[in-house]
N, C-alpha and C positions, 0 to 999 in steps of 0.2 A: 898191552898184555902183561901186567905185573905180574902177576898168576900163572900164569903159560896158560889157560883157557882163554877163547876166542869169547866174545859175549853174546855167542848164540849159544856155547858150553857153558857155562855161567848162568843164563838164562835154565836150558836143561838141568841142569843142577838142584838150579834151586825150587823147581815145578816136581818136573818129571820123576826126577831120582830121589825127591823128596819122600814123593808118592809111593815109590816103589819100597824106601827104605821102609816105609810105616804099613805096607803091606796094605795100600789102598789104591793102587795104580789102577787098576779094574774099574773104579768111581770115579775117580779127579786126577791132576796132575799132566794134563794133554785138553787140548780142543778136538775131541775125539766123538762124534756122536754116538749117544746113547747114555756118554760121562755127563755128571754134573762140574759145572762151572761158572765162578766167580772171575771177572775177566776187568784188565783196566785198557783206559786207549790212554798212550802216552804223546806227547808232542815233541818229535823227531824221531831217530831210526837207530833203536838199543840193540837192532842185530853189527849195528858196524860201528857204534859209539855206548858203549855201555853206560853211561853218565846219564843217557837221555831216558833213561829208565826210571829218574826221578821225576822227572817232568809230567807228574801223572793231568788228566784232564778230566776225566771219569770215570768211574768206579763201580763195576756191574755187580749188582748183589744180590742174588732171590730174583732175576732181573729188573730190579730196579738201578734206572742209575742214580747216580749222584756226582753233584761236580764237588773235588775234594778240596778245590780252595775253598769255600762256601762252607763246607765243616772242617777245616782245618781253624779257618777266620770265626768260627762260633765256639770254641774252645779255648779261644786263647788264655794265657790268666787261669785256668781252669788245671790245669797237671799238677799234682801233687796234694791240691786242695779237699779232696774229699778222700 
């Protein structure tokens, strides 16, 4: 905890209190039904190890998923180029 947030506050943070700063809490920012949400599944447990938050495995969008290695690997070589 470099921060003094725990990275289940940190996770709030950066969703939730997002949401509300921007004055759209009411749509997004929560797994809240009736909200719209873009969701990813990560591989391990970023409530107790905030690191593993990078570990993304899929990436829900419009619900479609996507696995983000597979478009991480289809861009490479490609950043700053166009």
């Amino acid at each position: 905890m470099e921060s003094g947030f725990t990275p289940l506050e940190a996770i709030k943070i950066a969703t939730l209190n997002g949401a509300q700063f921007l004055g759209e809490a009411d749509h997004v920012g929560s797994l809240t039904p009736g909200k719209q949400a873009d969701i990813m599944l990560v591989k391990g447990d970023p409530s107790s190890k905030i690191a593993d938050i990078e570990n993304v495995e899929v990436v829900f969008k419009d619900g479609v998923g996507w696995d983000s290695k597979k478009l991480i690997d289809s861009v490479k070589g490609q950043v700053g180029v166009r």
